[in-house]
N, C-alpha and C positions, 0 to 999 in steps of 0.2 A: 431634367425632371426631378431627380434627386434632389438637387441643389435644393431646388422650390417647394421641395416637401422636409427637407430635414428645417429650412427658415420658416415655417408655417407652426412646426412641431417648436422651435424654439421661442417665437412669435409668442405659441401659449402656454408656455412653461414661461416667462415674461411675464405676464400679464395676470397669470396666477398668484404668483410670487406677488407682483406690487398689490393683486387687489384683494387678496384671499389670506396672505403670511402675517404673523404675526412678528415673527423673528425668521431669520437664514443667514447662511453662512456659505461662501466658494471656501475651498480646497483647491489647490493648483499641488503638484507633485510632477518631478520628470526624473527619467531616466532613461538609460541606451541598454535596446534588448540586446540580445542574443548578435546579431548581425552586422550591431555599430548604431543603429536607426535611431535618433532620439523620439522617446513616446513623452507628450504631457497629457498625463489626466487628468480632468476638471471635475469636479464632483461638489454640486449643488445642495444645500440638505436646507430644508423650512418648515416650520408649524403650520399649518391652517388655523381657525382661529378656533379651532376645536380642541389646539396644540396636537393633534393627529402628526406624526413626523412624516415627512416626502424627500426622497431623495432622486436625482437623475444625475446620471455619471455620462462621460464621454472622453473616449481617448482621440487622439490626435498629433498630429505628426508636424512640427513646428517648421515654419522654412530657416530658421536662424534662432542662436540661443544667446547671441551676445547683445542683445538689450537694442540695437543698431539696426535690424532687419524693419522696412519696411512693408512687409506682407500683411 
């Protein structure tokens, strides 16, 4: 049920961005917390056509960092 609402929410931050942005930019960053755990954040940022600035962030736990992982 998650799964189907966090692709719904991305779905339209998607479709915003193509039908609404004027410019945008990804951000990718990683690092390993406290634990060992590699985190990468993704961090979205776009104008509307207002140039209003929008950003959505999201951290996330990679299954592999060497380029090789098919996940």
């Amino acid at each position: 049920m998650l799964e189907m609402l966090s692709q719904e929410i991305v779905q339209e931050i998607v479709d915003t961005v193509r039908n609404e942005s004027v410019q945008f930019a990804v951000v990718v960053d990683g690092t390993t917390d406290y634990s060992g755990v590699e985190q990468e954040s993704v961090c979205l940022r776009y104008t509307d056509k207002q140039m209003k600035p929008h950003e959505s962030i999201g951290l996330y736990e990679p299954a592999g960092t060497t380029g090789e992982c098919n996940a």
